[in-house]
SERO-4910 file (N, C-alpha, C, O; in steps of 0.05 Angstrom, whole numbers):
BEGIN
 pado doro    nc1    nc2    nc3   cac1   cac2   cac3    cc1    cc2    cc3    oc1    oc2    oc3
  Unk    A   -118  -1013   -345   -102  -1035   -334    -76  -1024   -322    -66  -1003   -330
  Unk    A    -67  -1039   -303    -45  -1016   -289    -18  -1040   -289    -28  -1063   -292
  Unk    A      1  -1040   -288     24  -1050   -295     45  -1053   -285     59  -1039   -299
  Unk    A     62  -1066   -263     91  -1070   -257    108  -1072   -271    118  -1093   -279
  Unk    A    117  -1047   -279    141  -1054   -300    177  -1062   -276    186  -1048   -257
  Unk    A    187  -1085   -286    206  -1097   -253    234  -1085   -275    236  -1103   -291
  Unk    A    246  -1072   -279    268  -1072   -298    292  -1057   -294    287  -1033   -295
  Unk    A    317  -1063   -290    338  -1056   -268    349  -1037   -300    353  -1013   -295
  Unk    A    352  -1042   -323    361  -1028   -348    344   -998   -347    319   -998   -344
  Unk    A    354   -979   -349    343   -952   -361    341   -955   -383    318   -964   -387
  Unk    A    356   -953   -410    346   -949   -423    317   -967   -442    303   -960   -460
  Unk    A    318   -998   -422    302  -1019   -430    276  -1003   -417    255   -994   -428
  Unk    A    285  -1002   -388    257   -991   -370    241   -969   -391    218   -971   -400
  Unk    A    258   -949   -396    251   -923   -401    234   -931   -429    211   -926   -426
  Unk    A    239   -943   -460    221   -958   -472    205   -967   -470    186   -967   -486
  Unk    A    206   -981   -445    180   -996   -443    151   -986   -431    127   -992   -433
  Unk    A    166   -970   -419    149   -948   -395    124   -938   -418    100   -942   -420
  Unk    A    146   -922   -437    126   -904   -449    115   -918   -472     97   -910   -486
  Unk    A    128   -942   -476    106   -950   -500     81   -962   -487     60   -960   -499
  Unk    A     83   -973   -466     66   -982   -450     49   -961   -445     25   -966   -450
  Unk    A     53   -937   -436     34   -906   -429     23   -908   -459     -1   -914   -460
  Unk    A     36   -903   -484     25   -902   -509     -7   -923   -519    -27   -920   -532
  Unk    A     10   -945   -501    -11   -959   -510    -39   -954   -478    -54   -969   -465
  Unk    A    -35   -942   -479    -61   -933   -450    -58   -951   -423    -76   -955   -406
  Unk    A    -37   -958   -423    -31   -970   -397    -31   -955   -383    -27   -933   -392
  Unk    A    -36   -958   -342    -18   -950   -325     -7   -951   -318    -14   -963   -298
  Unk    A     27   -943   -316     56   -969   -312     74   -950   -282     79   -926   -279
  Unk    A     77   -969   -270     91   -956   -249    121   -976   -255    118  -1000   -256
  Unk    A    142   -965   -258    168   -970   -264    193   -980   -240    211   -963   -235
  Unk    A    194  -1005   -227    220  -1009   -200    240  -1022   -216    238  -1035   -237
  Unk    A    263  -1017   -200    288  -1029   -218    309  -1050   -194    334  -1052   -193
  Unk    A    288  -1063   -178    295  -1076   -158    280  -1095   -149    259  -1085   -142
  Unk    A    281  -1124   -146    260  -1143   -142    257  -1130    -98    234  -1134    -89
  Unk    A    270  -1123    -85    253  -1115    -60    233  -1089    -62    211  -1091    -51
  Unk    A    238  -1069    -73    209  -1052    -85    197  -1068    -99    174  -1065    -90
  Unk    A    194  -1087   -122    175  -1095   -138    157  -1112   -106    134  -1106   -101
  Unk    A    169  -1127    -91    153  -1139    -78    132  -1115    -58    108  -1116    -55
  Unk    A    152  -1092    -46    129  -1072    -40    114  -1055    -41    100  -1044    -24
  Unk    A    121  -1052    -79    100  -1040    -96     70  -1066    -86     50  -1060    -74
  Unk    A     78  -1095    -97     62  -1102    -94     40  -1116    -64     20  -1130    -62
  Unk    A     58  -1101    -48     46  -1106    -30     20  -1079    -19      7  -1073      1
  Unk    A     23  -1072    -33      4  -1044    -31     -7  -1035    -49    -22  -1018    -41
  Unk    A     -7  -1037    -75    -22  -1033    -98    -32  -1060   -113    -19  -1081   -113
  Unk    A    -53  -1058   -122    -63  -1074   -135    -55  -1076   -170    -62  -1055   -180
  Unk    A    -45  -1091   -185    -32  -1097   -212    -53  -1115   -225    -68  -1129   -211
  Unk    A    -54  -1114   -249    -69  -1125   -266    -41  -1151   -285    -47  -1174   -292
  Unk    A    -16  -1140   -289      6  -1152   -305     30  -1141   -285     35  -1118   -277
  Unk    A     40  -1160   -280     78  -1157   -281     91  -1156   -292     90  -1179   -300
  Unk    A    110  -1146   -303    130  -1150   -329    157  -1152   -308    160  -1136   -289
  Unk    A    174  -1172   -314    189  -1196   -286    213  -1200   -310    216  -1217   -327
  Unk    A    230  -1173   -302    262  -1177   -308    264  -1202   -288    251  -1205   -268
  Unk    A    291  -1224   -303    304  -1238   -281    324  -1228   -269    325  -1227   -244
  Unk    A    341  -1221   -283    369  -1201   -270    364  -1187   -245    382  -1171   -246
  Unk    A    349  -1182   -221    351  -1154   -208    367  -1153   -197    379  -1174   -201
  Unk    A    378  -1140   -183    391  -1124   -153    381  -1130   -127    358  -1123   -120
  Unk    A    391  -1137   -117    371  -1141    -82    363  -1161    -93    384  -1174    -94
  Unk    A    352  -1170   -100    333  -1193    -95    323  -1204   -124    306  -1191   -136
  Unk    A    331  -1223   -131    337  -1238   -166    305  -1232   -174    290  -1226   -156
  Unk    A    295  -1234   -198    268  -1234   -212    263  -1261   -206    242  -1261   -194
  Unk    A    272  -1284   -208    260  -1308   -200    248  -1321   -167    229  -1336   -162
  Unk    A    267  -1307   -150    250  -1302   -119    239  -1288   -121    221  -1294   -105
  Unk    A    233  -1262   -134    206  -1241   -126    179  -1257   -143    155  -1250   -142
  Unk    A    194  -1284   -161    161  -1287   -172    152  -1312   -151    129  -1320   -147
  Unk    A    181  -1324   -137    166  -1346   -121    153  -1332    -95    131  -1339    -86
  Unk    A    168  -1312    -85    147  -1297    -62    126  -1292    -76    108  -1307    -69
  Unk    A    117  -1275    -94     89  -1272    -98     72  -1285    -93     53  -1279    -78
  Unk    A     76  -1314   -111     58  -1344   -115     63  -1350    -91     42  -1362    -86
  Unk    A     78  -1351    -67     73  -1359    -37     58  -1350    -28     42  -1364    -15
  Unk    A     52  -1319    -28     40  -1302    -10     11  -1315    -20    -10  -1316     -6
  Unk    A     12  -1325    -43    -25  -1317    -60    -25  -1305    -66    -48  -1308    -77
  Unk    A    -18  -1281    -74    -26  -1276   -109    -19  -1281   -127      4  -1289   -133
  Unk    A    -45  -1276   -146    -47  -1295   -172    -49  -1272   -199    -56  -1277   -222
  Unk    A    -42  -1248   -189    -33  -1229   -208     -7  -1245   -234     14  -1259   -233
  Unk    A    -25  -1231   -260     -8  -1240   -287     16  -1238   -284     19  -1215   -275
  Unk    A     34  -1246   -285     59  -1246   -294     78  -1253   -314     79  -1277   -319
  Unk    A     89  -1242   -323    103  -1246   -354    134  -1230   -350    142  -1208   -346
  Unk    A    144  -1255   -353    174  -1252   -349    187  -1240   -377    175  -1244   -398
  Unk    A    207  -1228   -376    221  -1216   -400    255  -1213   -394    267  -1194   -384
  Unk    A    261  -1226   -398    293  -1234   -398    310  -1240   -420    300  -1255   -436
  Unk    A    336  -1232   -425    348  -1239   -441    362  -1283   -435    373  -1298   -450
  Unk    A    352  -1285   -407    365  -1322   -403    344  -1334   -432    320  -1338   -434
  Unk    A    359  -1336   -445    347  -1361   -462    345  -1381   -464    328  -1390   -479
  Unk    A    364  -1400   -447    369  -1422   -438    350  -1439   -431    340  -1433   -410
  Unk    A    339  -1463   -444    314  -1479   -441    306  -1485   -398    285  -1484   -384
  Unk    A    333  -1489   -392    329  -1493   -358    315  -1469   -342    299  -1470   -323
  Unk    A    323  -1450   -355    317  -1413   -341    288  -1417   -351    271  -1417   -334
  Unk    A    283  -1420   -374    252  -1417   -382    228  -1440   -370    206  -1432   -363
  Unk    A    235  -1464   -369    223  -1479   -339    223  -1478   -317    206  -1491   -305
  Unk    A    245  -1459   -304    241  -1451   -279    227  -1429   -269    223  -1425   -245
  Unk    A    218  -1413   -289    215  -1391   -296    173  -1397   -293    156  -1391   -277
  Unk    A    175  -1409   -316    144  -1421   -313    140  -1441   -284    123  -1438   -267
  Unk    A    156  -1455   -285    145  -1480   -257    144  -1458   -236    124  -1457   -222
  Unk    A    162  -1441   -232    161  -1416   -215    131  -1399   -207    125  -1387   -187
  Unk    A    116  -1405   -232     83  -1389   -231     86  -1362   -245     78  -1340   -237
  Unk    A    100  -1368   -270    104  -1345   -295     75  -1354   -311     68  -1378   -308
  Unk    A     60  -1336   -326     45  -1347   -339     61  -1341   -365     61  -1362   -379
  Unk    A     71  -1326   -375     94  -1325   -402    123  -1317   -394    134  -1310   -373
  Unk    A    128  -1320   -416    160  -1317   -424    162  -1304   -442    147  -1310   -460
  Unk    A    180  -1282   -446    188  -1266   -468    217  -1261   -463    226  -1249   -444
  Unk    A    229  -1270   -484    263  -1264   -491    263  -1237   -495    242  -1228   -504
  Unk    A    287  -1216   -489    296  -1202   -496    313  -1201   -531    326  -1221   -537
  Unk    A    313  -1180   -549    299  -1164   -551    272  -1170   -567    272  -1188   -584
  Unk    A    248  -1155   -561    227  -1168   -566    215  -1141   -585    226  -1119   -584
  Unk    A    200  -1145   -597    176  -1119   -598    154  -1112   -585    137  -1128   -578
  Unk    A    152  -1094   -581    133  -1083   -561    113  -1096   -575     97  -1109   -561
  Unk    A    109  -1097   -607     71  -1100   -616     66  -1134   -596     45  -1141   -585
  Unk    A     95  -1150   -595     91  -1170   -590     85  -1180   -558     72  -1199   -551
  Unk    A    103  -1155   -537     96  -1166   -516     69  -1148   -517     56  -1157   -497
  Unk    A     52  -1127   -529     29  -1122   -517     10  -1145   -519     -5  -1152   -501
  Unk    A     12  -1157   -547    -13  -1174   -551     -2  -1203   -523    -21  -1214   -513
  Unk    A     21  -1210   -514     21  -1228   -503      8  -1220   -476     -5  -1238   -466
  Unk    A      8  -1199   -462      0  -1186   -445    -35  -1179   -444    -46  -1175   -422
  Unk    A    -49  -1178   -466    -75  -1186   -465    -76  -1203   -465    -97  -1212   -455
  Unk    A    -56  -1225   -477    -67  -1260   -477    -75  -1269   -445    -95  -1281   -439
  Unk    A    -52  -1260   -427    -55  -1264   -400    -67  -1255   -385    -69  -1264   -363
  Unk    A    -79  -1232   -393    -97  -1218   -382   -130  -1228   -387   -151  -1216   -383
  Unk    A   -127  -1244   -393   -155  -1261   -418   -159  -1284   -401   -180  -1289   -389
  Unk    A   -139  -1297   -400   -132  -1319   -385   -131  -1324   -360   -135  -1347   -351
  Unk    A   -122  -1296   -343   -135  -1294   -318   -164  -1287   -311   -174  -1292   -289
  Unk    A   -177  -1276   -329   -204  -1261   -317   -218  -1290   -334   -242  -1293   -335
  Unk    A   -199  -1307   -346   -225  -1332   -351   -234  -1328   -375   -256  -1338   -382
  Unk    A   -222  -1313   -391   -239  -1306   -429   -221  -1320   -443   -197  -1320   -440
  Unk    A   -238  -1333   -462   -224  -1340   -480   -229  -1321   -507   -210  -1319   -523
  Unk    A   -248  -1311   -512   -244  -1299   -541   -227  -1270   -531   -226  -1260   -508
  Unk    A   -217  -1261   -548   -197  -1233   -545   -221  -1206   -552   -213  -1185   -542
  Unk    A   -242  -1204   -562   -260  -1188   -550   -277  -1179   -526   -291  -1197   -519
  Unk    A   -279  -1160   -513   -305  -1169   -493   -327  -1154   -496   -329  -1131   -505
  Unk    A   -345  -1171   -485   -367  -1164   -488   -391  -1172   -455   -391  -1191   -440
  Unk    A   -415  -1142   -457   -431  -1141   -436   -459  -1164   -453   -474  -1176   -438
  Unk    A   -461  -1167   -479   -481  -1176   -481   -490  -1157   -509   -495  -1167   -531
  Unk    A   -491  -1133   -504   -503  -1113   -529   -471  -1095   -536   -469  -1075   -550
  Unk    A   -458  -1103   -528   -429  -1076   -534   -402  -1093   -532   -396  -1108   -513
  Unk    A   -393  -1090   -547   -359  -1114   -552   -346  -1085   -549   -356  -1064   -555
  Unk    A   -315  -1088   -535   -296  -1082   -538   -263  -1093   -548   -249  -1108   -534
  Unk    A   -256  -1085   -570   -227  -1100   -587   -207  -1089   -567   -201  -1067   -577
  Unk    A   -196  -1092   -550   -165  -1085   -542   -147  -1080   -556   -133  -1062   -548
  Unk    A   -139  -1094   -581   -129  -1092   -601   -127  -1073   -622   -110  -1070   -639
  Unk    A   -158  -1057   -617   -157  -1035   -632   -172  -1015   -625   -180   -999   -641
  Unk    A   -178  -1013   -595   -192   -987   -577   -215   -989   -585   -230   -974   -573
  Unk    A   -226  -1005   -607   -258  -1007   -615   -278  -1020   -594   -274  -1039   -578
  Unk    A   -304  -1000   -601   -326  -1013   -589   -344  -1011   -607   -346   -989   -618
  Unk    A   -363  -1033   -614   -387  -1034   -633   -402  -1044   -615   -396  -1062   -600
  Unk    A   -427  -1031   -616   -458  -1027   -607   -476  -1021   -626   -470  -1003   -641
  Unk    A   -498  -1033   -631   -517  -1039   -641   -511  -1035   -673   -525  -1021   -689
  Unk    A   -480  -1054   -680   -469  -1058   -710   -454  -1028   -720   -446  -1024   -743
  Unk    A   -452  -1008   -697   -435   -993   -705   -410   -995   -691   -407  -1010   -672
  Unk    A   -390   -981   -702   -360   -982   -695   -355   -956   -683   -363   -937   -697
  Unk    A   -343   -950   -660   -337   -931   -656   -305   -924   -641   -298   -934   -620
  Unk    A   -295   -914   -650   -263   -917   -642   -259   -897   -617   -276   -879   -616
  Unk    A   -236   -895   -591   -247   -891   -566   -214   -875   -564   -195   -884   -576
  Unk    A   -214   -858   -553   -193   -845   -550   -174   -863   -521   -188   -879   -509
  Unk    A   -153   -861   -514   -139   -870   -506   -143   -879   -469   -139   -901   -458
  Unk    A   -153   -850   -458   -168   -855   -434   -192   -860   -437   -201   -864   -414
  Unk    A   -209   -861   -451   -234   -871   -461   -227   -901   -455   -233   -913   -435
  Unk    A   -214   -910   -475   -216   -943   -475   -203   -955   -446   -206   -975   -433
  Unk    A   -185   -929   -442   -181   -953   -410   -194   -952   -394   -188   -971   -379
  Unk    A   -217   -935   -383   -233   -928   -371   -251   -951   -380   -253   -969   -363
  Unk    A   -265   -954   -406   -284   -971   -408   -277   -997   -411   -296  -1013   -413
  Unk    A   -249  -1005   -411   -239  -1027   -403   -245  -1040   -387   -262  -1058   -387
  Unk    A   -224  -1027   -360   -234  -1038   -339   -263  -1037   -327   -265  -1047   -305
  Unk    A   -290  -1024   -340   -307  -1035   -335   -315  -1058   -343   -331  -1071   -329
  Unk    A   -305  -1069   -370   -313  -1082   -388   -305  -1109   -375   -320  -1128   -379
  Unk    A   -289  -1111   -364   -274  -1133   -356   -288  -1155   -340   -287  -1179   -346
  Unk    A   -299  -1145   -321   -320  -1159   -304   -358  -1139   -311   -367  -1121   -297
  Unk    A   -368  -1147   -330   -401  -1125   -335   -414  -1141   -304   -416  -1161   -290
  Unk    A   -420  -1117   -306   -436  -1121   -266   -432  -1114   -247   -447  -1113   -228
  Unk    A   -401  -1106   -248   -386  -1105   -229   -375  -1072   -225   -362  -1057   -240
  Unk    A   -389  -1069   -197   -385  -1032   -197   -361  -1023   -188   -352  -1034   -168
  Unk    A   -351  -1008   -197   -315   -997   -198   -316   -966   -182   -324   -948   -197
  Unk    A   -309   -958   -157   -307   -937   -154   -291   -920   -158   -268   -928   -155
  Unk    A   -293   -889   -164   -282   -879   -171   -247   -887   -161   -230   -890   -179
  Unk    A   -242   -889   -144   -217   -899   -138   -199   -920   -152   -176   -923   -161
  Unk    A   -220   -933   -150   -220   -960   -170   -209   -954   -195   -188   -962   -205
  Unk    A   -225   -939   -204   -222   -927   -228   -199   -918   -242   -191   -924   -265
  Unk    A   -187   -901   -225   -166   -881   -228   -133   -897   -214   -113   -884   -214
  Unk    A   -133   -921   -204   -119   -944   -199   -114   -959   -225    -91   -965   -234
  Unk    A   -137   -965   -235   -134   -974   -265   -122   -957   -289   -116   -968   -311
  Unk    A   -121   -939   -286   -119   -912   -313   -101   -891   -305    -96   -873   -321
  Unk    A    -90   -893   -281    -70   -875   -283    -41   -885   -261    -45   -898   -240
  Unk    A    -16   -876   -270      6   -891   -260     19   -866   -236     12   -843   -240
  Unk    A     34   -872   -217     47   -859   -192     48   -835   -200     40   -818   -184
  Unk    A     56   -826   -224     72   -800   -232     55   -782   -238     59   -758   -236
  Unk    A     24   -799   -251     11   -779   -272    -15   -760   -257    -32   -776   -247
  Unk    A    -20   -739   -254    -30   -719   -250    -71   -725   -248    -85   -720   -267
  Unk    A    -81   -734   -226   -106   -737   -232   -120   -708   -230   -109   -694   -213
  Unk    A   -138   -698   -241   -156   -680   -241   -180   -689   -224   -186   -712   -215
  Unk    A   -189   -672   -223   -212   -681   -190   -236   -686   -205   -257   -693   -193
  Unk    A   -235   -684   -234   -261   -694   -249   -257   -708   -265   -276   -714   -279
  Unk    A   -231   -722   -271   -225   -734   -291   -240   -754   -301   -245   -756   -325
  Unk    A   -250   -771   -279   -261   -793   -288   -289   -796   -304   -294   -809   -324
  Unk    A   -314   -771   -283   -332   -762   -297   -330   -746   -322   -351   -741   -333
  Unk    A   -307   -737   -331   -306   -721   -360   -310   -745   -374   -326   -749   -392
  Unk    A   -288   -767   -361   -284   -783   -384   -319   -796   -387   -333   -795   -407
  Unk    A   -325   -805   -368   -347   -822   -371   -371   -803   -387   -384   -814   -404
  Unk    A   -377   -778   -382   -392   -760   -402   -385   -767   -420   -405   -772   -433
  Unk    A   -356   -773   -438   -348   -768   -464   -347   -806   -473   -335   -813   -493
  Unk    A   -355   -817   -463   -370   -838   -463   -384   -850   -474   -384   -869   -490
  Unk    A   -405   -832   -459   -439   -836   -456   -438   -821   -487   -452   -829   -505
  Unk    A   -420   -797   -489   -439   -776   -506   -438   -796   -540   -452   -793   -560
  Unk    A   -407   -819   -534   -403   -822   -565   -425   -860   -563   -436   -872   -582
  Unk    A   -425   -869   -535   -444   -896   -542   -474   -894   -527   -481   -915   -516
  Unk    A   -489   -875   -525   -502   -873   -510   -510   -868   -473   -491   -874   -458
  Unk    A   -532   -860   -462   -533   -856   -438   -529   -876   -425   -511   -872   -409
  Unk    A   -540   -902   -422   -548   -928   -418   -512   -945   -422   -502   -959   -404
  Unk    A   -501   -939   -444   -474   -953   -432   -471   -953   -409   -481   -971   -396
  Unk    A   -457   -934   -395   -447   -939   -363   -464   -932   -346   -463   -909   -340
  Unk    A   -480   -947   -335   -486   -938   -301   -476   -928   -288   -453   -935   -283
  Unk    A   -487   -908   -276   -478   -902   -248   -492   -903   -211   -513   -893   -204
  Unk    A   -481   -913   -200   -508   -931   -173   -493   -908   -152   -471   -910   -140
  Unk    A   -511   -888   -152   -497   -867   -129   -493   -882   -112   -498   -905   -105
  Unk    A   -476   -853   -104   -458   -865    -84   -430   -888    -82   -414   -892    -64
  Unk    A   -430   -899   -105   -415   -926    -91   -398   -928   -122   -379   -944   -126
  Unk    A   -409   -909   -145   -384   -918   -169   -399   -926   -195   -423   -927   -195
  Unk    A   -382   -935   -221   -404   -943   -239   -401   -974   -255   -382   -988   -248
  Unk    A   -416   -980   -270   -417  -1006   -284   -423   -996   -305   -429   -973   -312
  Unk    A   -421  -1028   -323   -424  -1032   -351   -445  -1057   -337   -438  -1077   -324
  Unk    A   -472  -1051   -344   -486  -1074   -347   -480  -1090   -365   -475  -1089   -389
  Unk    A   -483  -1117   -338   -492  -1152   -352   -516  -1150   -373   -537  -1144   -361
  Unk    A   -521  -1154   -411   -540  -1154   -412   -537  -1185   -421   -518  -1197   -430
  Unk    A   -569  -1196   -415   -571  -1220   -432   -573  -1227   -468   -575  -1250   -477
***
């Protein structure tokens, strides 16, 4: 999952960045609502994380441009305004949460799958192809009643397959989801990861449809 972190504070940004990397995110970090708007006008985001304070251009107009343009990318505001008015404007604005400053990270991650659940249309906090669940919550995947725990690019890799089963992700795709501006791709990265995959849930987990990228089969 890849991440807008919008946050004009260093030492807030700089926290958040890497607990966010810790937790297998990919987070690209602006500290200005006119870059957050053309980060997002050129990369594709899964979550926003929407200081109100910015520079240039307030966190509350960069979320009403978004929702003008059409997109319907997550957003989750995090501000110290506590003020009941700020927090309705904030939502009527097209926030899907609110989080006060200071918060805990355990707390904005789980709020950050909530919305991420909520956009792709899930309601339970597991997912599942049919024969294989994945916990976000705890990097787990169980298949055929075993448990198997997934190393860090493991699970984001099989994440974002997991997210939509059916749906073929190309390598590009891929590496959009799992890795952030700064971080270093290797020219095989993605197939190591997916070997190391296959080797701990089987061959048949991920597809691959030459040419064009791979899936997590729809099973019934």
């Amino acid at each position: 999952m890849r991440v807008l972190l919008v946050e004009d504070d260093k030492m807030i940004g700089e926290a958040i960045e890497q607990s966010l990397k810790d937790a297998t995110y990919a987070v690209d970090w602006v500290r200005d609502g006119n870059t957050a708007l053309t980060s997002l006008g050129c990369q594709h985001y899964d979550v926003v994380l929407l200081d109100l304070g910015l520079p240039k251009k307030d966190g509350l107009s960069v979320l009403r441009s978004i929702r003008s343009a059409g997109n319907d990318v997550a957003v989750l505001i995090i501000t110290a305004r506590d003020a009941l008015d700020d927090r309705i404007l904030g939502l009527d604005a097209g926030a899907d949460d609110y989080l006060l400053k200071s918060f805990e990270m355990a707390e904005l991650l789980a709020r950050m799958r909530a919305v991420i659940r909520r956009k792709g249309g899930l309601a339970a906090p597991v997912l599942s192809n049919g024969v294989m669940s994945l916990d976000p919550s705890t990097h787990e995947v169980n298949l055929a009643g075993e448990t198997t725990r997934l190393s860090k690019r493991e699970f984001a890799l099989l994440h974002a397959l997991m997210i939509r089963p059916g749906a073929i992700l190309s390598r590009s795709d891929i590496e959009d989801r799992i890795y952030g501006w700064n971080e270093e791709v290797e020219s095989n990265a993605v197939e190591f990861l997916i070997h190391a995959l296959r080797k701990k849930l089987g061959s048949h987990a991920i597809k691959n449809v030459r040419g064009v990228g791979w899936m997590v089969p729809q099973e019934k």
